[in-house]
C-alpha positions as CSV (number, residue, x, y, z in Angstrom):
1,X,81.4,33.1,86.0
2,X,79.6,35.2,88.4
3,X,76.5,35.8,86.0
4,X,76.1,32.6,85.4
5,X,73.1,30.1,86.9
6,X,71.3,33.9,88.1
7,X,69.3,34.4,91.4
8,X,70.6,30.5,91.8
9,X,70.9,30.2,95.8
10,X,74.2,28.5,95.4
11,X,75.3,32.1,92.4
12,X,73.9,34.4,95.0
13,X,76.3,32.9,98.4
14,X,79.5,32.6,95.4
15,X,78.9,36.7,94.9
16,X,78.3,37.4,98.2
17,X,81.3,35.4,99.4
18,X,83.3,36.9,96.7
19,X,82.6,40.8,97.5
20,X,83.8,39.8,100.9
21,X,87.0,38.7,100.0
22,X,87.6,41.0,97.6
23,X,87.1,43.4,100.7
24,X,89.7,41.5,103.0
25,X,86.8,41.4,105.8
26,X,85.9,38.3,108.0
27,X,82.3,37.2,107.6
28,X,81.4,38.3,110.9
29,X,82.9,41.9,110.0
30,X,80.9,42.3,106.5
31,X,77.4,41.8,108.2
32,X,78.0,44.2,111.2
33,X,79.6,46.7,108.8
34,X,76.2,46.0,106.6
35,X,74.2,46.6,110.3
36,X,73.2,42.6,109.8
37,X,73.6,40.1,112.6
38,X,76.5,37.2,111.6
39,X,74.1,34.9,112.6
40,X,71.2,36.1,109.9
41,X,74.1,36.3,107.3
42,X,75.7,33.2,107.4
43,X,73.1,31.3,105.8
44,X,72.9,33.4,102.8
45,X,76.5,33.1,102.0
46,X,76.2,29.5,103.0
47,X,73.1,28.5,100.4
48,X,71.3,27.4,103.4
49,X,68.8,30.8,103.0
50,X,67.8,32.8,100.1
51,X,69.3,36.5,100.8
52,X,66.3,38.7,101.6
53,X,65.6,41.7,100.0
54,X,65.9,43.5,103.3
55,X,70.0,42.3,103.9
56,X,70.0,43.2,99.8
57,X,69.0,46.6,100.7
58,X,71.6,47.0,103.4
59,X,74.1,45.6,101.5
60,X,73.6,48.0,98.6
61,X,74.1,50.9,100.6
62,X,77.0,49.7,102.8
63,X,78.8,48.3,100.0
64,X,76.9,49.7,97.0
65,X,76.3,46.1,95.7
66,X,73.4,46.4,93.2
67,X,70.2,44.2,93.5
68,X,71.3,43.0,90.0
69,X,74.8,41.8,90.7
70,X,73.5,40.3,93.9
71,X,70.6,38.6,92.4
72,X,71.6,38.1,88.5
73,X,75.4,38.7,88.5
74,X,75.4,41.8,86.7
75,X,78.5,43.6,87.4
76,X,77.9,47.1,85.6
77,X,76.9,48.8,88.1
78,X,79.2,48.1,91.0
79,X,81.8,50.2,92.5
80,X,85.0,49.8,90.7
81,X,87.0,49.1,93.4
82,X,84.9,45.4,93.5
83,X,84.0,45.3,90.1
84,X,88.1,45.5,89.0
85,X,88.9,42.3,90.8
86,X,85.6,40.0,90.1
């Protein structure tokens, strides 16, 4: 489950990775969308890096991915669309 193990390095890359498929868009296409470089993305959705709160913040408002679902797995307040399918 995706609230499970919380702001876990290994929880945070699972959600992130699991947006992105729900969302159909290659890795390289949901950081540019997001205005982050692929290459300072990767790592978070690797586990190699903990996601920083400034790639949080652009994720929020490119995907309007909440701080708490990123960090604790909370799905409540995400967009329906993403929040249907997880």
């Amino acid at each position: 489950m995706l609230e499970d193990q919380e702001d876990n390095i290994e929880a945070v890359a699972a959600r992130l990775r699991r947006v992105r498929t729900v969302l159909g868009l290659s890795k390289k296409d949901f950081a540019e969308r997001a205005g982050i470089g692929e290459q300072v993305y990767g790592p978070f959705e690797n586990a190699n890096r903990e996601l920083s709160l400034n790639a949080a913040k652009k994720l929020r408002r490119t995907y309007g991915l909440s701080l708490e679902f990123m960090y604790f797995g909370k799905i409540d307040d995400l967009p329906h669309r993403i929040a249907s399918v997880l």
